[in-house]
C-alpha positions as CSV (number, residue, x, y, z in Angstrom):
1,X,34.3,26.7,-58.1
2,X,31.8,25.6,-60.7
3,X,29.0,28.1,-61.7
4,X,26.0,25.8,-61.3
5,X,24.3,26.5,-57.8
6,X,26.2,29.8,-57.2
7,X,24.1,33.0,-57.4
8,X,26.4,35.9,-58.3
9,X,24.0,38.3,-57.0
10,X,23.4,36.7,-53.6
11,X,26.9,36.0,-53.2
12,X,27.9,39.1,-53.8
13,X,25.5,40.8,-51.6
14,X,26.1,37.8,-49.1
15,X,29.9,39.4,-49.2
16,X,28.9,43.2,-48.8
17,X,27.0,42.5,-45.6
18,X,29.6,40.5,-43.9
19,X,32.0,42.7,-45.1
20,X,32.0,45.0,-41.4
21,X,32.6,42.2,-39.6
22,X,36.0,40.8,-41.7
23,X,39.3,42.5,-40.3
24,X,41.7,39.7,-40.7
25,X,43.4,40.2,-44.0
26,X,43.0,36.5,-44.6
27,X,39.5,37.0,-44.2
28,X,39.6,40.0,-46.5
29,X,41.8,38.6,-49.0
30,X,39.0,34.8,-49.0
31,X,36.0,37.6,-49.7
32,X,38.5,39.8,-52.4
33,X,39.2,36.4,-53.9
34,X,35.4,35.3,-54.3
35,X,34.4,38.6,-55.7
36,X,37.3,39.0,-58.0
37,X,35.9,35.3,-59.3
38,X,32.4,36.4,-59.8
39,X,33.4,40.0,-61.2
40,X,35.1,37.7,-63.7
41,X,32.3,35.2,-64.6
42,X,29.2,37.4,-64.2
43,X,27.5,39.2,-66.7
44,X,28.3,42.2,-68.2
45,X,25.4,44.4,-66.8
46,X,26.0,42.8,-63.2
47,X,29.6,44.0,-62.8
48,X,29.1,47.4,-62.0
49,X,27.2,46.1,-58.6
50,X,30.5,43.8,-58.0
51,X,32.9,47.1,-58.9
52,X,32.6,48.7,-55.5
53,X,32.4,45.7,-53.4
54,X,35.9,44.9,-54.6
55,X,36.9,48.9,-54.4
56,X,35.7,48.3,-50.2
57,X,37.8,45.5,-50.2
58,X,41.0,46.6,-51.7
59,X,40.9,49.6,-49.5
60,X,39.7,47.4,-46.3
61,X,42.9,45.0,-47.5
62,X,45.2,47.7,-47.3
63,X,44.1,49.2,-43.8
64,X,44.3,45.9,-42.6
65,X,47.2,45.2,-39.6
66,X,46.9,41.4,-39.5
């Protein structure tokens, strides 16, 4: 996924709000993957808004049944 065109904010607030609606754990694991990307390749000062999206999905992940 190349940077140019992704915004890490929107995406990342794109994530949070669909985030109640993803229960299948290959749904949770696309979104974990996505953020885990962007926590990675975003600013410094911008990873502490990624730090508990991923924290939801981890614990989302691990609740999940299918």
């Amino acid at each position: 996924m190349a940077m140019s065109g992704i915004t890490p904010y929107r995406t990342l607030h794109e994530i949070a709000r669909a985030m109640p609606g993803l229960v299948r754990r290959a749904e949770i694991e696309a979104a974990l993957d996505e953020v885990e990307y962007l926590f990675e390749v975003m600013p410094p000062e911008m990873q502490e808004y990624a730090e508990p999206v991923i924290a939801s999905l981890r614990a989302k992940l691990a609740a999940a049944t299918e």
